[in-house]
Structures are given as structure tokens and as C-alpha cells.
DRENLUM-709179 format. One line per field, with one value per residue (C-alpha): x, y, z. Coordinates in steps of 0.02 Angstrom, whole numbers. Example, Ala and Ser with C-alpha at 12.3 -4.5 7.8 and 13.67 -1.06 7.14 Angstrom:
2
x = 615|684
y = -225|-53
z = 390|357
END
This chain:
469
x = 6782|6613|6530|6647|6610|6420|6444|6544|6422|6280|6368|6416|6228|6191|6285|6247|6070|6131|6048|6045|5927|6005|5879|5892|6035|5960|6074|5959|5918|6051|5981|6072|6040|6096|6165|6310|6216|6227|6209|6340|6456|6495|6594|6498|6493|6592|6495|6633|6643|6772|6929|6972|6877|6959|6977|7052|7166|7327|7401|7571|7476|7381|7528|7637|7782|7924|7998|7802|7807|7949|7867|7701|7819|7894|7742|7657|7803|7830|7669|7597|7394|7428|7518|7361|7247|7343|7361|7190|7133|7262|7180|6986|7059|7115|6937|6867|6950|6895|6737|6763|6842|6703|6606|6707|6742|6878|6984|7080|7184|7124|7216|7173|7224|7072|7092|6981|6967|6805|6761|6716|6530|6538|6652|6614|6754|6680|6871|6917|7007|7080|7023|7117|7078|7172|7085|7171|7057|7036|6865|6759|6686|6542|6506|6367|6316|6270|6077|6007|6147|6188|6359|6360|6267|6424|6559|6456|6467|6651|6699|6591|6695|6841|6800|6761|6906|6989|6919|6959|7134|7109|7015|7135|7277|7162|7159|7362|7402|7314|7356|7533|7503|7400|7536|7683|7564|7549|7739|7762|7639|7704|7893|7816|7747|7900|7992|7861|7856|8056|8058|7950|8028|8186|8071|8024|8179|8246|8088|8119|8300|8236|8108|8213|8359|8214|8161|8348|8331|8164|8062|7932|7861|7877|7723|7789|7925|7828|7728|7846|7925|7758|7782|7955|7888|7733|7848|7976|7816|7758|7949|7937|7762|7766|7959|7846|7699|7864|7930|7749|7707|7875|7840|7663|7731|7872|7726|7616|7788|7848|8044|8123|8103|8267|8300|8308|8145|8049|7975|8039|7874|7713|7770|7912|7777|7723|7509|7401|7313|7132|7021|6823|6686|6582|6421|6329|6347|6329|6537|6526|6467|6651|6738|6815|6732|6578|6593|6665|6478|6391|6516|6464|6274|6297|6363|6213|6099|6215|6208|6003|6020|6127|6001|5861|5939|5960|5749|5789|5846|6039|6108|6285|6387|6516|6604|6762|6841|6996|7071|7019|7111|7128|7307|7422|7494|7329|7269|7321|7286|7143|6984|7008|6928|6806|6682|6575|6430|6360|6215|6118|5977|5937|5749|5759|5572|5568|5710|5682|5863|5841|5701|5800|5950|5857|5782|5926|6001|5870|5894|6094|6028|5917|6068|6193|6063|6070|6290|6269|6157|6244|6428|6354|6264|6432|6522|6405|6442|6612|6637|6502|6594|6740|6659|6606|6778|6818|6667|6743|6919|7005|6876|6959|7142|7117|7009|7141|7298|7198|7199|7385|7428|7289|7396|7551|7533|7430|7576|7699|7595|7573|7768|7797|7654|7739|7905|7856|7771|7584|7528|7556|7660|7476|7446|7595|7562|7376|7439|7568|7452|7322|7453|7538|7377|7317|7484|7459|7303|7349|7470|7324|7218|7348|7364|7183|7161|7272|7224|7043|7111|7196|7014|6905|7021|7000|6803|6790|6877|7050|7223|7211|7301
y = 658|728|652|709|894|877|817|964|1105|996|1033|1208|1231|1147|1258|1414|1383|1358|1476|1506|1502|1620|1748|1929|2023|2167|2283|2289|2464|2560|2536|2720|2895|2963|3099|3114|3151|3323|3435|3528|3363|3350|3474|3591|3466|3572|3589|3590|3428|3451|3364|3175|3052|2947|2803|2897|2976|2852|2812|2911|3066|3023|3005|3152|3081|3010|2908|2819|2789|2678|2596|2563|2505|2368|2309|2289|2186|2050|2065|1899|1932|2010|1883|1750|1863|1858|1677|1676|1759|1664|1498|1577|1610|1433|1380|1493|1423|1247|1313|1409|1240|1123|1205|1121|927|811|735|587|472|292|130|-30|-226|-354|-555|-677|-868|-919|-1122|-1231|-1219|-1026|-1039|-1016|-1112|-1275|-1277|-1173|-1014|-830|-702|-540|-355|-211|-19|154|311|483|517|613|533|603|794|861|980|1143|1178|1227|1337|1223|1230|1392|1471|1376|1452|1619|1569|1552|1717|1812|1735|1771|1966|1928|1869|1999|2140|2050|2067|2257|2271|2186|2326|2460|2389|2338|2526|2607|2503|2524|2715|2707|2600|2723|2890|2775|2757|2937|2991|2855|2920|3104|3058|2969|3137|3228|3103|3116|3320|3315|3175|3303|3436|3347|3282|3482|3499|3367|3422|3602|3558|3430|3566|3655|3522|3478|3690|3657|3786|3646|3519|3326|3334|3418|3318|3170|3232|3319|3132|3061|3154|3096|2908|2950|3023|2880|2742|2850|2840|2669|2633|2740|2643|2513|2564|2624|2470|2381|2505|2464|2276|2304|2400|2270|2132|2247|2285|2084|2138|2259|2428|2542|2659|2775|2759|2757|2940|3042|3117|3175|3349|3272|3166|3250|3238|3151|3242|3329|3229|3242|3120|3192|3243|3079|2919|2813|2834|2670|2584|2583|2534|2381|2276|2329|2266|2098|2095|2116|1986|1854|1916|1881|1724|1682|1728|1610|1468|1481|1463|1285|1239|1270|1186|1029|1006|984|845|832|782|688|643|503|470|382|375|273|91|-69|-228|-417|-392|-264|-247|-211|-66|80|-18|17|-39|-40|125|117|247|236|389|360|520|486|595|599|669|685|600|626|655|761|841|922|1008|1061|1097|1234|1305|1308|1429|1553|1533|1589|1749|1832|1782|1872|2012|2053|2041|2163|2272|2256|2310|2445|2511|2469|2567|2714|2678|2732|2878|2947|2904|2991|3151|3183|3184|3292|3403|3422|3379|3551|3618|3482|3533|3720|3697|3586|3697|3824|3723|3705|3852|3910|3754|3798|3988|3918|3823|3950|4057|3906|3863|4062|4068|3899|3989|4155|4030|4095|3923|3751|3628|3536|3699|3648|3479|3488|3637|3506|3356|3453|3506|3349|3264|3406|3387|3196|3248|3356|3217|3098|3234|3263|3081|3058|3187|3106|2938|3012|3057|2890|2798|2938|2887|2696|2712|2803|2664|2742|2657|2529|2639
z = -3|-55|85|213|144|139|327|354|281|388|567|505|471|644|726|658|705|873|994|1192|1299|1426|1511|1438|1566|1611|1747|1903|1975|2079|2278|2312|2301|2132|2204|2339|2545|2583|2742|2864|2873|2683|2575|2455|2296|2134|1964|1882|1788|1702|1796|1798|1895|2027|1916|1791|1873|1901|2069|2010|1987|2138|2249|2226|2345|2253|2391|2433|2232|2218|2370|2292|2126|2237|2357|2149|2112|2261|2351|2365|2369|2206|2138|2170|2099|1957|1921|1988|1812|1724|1766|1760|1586|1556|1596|1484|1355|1399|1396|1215|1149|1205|1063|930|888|966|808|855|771|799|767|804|831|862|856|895|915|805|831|711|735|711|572|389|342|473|544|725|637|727|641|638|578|586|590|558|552|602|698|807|952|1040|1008|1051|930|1030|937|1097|1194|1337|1301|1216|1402|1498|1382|1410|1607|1612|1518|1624|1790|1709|1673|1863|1915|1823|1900|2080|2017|2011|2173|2262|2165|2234|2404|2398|2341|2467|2613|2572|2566|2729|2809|2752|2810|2979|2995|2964|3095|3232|3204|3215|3403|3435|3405|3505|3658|3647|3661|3800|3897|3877|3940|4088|4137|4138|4264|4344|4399|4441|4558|4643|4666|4730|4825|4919|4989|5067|4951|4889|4956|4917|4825|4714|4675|4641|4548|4416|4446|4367|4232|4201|4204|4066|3938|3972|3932|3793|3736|3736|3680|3516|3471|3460|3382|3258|3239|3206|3071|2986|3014|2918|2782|2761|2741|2615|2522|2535|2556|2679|2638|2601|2749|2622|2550|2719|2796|2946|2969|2906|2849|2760|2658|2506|2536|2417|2254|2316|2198|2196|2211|2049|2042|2025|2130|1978|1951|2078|1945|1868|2030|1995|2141|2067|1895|1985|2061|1898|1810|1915|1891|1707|1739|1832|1690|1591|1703|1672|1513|1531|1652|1527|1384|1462|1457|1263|1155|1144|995|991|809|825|658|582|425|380|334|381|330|393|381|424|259|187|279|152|-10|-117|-63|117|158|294|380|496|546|730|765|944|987|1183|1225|1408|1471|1666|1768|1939|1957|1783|1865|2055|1963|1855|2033|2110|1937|1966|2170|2129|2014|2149|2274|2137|2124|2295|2303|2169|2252|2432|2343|2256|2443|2527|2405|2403|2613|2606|2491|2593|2758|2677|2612|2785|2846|2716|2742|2937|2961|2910|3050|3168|3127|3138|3304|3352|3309|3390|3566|3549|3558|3694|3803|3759|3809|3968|4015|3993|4113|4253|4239|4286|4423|4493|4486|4583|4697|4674|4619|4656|4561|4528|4401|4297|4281|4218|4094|4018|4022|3936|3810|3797|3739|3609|3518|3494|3438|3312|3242|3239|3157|3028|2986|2961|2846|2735|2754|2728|2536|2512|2576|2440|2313|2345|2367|2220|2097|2094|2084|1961|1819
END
């Protein structure tokens, strides 16, 4: 028993020596600006620091409509990209602990049955004999005690992929969240045309039965007629084509959400939608540096460090303990009575001499850093990308709608005067049908102008790091 101790203070001492060999990680430098682009696009940038950052404030706070919550709360529940990012870290947290594990000995219970024929000539007896022996014991076979970090940098390896893999799972949240939210907006905004496209085709219709009473009297001219016709047909295609851009929006939300949505839950148009929390993008660009896609980058940039360090450690000896202790008897009976315990202590030291791969595989370590160094650099750019995209929408689109809402109503009183001019028979039908084509068109794009500024604070929020709380 006092050997087996004295082993076991040697391998503790082993191991506690252990080292890696695992470059230094040092964060490479951020490829952006470090502050947010400026100019007559972008919104004035607040110094007021005191409010919560995107990725502290939660997607409940973030969006203030109760009906989209319960939404989100079921797409979280059954969608199925979230649900294999999830097992996803489950198992790259199974392999972490394979890794974690392979730092400590395999016991095994051992047992035994060998018999052999000896001859005559081998025998010590001069007669052909069997010879039997039976074995019990509990050993270790084959661990490599860790002294120079190659398993140690490969444990390290798979716990940084699983923080990876981890924060994947929350990217993948972020994107789920606001796709669902830009899919429900989307839906809002088609039923909203559909309702507009509808009052008009009603509208035109009406004209289209006064000008062909007008018509059947001889006061206009066929001309005229058709063309208050063509307007009948537009509004009729734009009828149909926005039921199915309707019906395609509620198809895509039904895929983000996994389950058919409660007619209850679903919007009847944008105004009815409470809009999305104002949030702001900070002073500094280096609040990317928390977005979870980001860190995913970085994760797997430790685990390339890591990976160096295996490949380093295998120019090293390895040294590899196999040991047994237990019974050992000729006959079964014998094996736990006194004087049959048996050990046995196995060490093996291995001093790689020349082998080539040892040398490409350690190339091809430091070939996957520089490639991880430049992921991480090209998220962090992409990222800076997008909330910059997005601030210039915000910088501009409130000048958009109120240019916009200012058109409408220049068409809409340009209209009225054409449809009177028509009427007292100064102008031609030709005046009333630009005046309600050129109206038509600015109220779809006032929809579309309404929808993007609210999509616009869905995509800030999501470039920014938000909705994984």
C-alpha cells in the first residue's frame, strides 16, 4: 500500500509540473474606426452615456408589442435552427469533457484465464503438462502523463469551441428574434397595402361607372373610357398581387415561428403595431466587441492558439505509465489467498527522432491562426458594416417619411383638382389618371417608408448585439 501511495504523490508531482506550450493569446487590433462615421447621413451621436446598451437591453423591453412578444416566445420555443444550435453546444460540451477527462487515468478492472500446452522437452517436470494461471487486478493502461501540455493545449482547444459554439447559439437567437420581428412588421405592412389597393380599387370602380354613364350620353369620348378602364384592371392586379405577397409573409412567419400563428396574435397593420424601443449605438464602436458573433470569432481564435500549443508539444518526449496491481494464482481458488498479490509497473518514454508530419502538422497550426485572425477581423469590419448601414437610415429616414407625407398630400389635393377640371370638362380624362397614378404610387411608398423605418430599429438592435436577454 505504501508503494501504491509513493506512485501516487509521483504522478501528482508529474502533473503539477505539467505546463503548455500554447502561444501567449493576445486580442489582435480592432481593423475599424473607434468611433461611429459621421456626416449629413448619420444622426447627431448623444453624449449621454448613461442608458443601456443594445445588448443589455432585453428583447421584451425592446419590443414593446404584446401580441409580437408571445410570437417571439413561441418561434424561441419550436424553431428548429435554434434547437440545433442548442444541441450543437450540448455535444461541443460533451467533447469538452472528453477533452477535460483525457487528463486523468483509465482504471479498469482486469481478469484473466491463460492455459497452455507445455511438451515434454520444455517441461520442468520432463512429462507434456497444461499449465494454467488465473489474474485479477485493477490497472491503468497507457496514460500519458501530460508534462508538456499536449493534452492540456487540446482540452484548452475544445473549451474554447465550446464558448464558440455557445455564442453561435446566441447569434443565431439574435438573428431568429429579429427575423421573426422583421417578418411580423412585413405582414403588417403587406396587409396595410392590401387595404390601400382595396380602397382604391373601390375608388376606381365608382369612376369607372361615372365616366361610362358619361360615356353611354356621348359627353366623352372612348378614350376616356378605356382609360379609367385601365385603371380598374391595375387596382384589380394590385388586389391580387399584395393577397399574395399577404399570404407569403404569413407563410414565412409560420416557418420562423415553426407552428401556425393564432389569428389573434397576427397584426392588421403597421399603425396597429406597437414600434420598437429607440435604442443608440454608443459612443464607441468597440461595443461590437460584445456582439455575440464576435466573441464566436475570437473563441475559435483561442482555440487556434491552443491547437499550437498541441502541435508544439508533440516535438517532446511523451511519457506513458501502464500499471497493475492484483492476484495471480495457478488456480482459481487461489487468487485472493495470501501470497498471491501481484503488480506490475510498465513507464515508456517516446523521444520523437525524425518524423516529417510532426513538422507540416505544426505549419499547418500557425497557417489556421492567421486564417482565424483574419475571420476575426472580417466579423468585427462586417459588424462595424451594418450598424453603420443602419445609422444612416436613421440619420435620413424621418426626412424620407415627412418628404414623403408631404407628396401625399400635394397628390391627393392635385387629384382632387384634376377630378373637378375633368368634371367641368376643362381637361381631359388623361389629367385624372396621371393625378391618381402619381398618388397611387406615393401612398405605397409611404407604407414601404414606414416599414423600413422600423425594420431599420429591429436591424440597429441586431447589429449592435441585442436580443439575446
Amino acid at each position: 500500500m505504501n508503494r501504491k501511495l509513493f506512485l501516487l504523490l509521483v504522478i501528482m508531482v508529474l502533473l503539477s509540473a505539467g505546463c503548455t506550450m500554447a502561444p501567449t493569446y493576445t486580442r489582435p487590433d480592432t481593423p475599424v474606426p473607434s468611433e461611429w462615421p459621421k456626416g449629413e447621413a448619420y444622426p447627431q451621436i448623444k453624449t449621454d452615456t448613461s442608458g443601456q446598451t443594445a445588448s443589455e437591453l432585453s428583447w421584451k423591453e425592446f419590443t414593446a408589442d404584446d401580441r409580437l412578444q408571445k410570437v417571439i416566445e413561441i418561434a424561441l420555443t419550436n424553431n428548429r435552427d435554434l434547437r440545433v444550435a442548442a444541441l450543437n453546444v450540448e455535444k461541443a460540451k460533451a467533447t469538452y469533457g472528453i477533452g477535460l477527462t483525457s487528463l486523468l487515468p483509465t482504471v479498469n478492472a482486469l481478469g484473466s484465464l491463460s492455459k497452455a500446452g507445455v511438451p515434454a522437452d520444455l517441461s520442468q517436470s520432463g512429462s507434456a503438462m497444461t499449465s494454467e494461471r488465473y489474474d485479477a487486478s485493477i490497472g491503468i493502461t497507457s496514460w500519458e502523463v501530460d508534462f508538456f501540455g499536449r493534452i492540456r493545449s487540446l482540452k484548452d482547444k475544445a473549451m474554447e469551441e465550446f464558448m464558440a459554439t455557445d455564442q453561435a447559439r446566441l447569434s443565431t437567437q439574435i438573428m431568429l428574434i429579429s427575423s421573426v420581428t422583421q417578418a411580423y412588421l412585413a405582414l403588417a405592412a403587406n396587409r396595410e397595402a392590401l387595404h390601400l389597393v382595396s380602397k382604391t380599387l373601390e375608388a376606381q370602380e365608382d369612376s369607372f361607372k361615372l365616366v361610362q354613364k358619361r360615356y353611354d350620353v356621348g359627353l366623352i369620348s372612348e378614350l376616356d373610357l378605356r382609360q379609367a378602364q385601365s385603371q380598374v384592371d391595375v387596382a384589380r392586379g394590385d388586389v391580387a398581387y399584395y393577397t399574395q405577397l399577404m399570404a407569403q409573409a404569413e407563410n414565412a412567419l409560420n416557418l420562423l415561428v415553426a407552428s401556425p400563428i393564432p389569428q389573434d396574435l397576427l397584426p392588421g397593420n403597421l399603425s396597429s403595431v406597437s414600434p420598437p424601443r429607440e435604442i443608440s449605438a454608443g459612443l464607441s464602436s468597440e461595443l461590437l466587441l460584445n456582439r455575440p458573433d464576435i466573441l464566436t470569432a475570437e473563441h475559435q481564435l483561442k482555440a487556434a492558439y491552443a491547437n499550437i500549443g498541441a502541435a508544439r508539444a508533440a516535438f517532446f518526449p511523451r511519457i506513458i505509465l501502464t500499471g497493475a496491481a492484483g492476484t495471480a494464482s495457478v488456480e482459481l481458488s487461489g487468487l485472493f489467498k495470501d501470497g498471491s498479490f501481484a503488480w506490475s509497473f510498465l513507464p515508456q518514454i517516446i523521444v520523437p527522432i525524425f518524423d516529417a508530419r510532426t513538422w507540416f502538422a505544426y505549419k499547418v497550426t500557425k497557417v489556421d491562426r492567421e486564417i482565424a485572425v483574419a475571420q476575426y477581423e472580417k466579423s468585427i469590419q462586417d459588424a462595424f458594416r451594418e450598424v453603420a448601414d443602419a445609422l444612416a437610415v436613421k440619420g435620413t429616414v424621418d426626412r424620407q417619411i415627412n418628404a414623403q407625407k408631404s407628396l401625399v398630400d400635394a397628390l391627393s389635393v392635385t387629384y382632387r383638382l384634376s377630378l373637378r377640371r375633368y368634371e367641368k370638362g376643362i381637361d381631359s380624362y388623361l389629367s385624372v389618371l396621371d393625378a391618381q397614378r402619381s398618388l397611387y404610387g406615393a401612398q405605397k411608398g409611404l407604407i414601404a417608408l414606414h416599414l423600413a423605418r422600423l425594420n431599420n430599429k429591429v436591424a440597429l438592435y441586431k447589429a449592435l448585439g441585442g436580443g439575446y436577454r
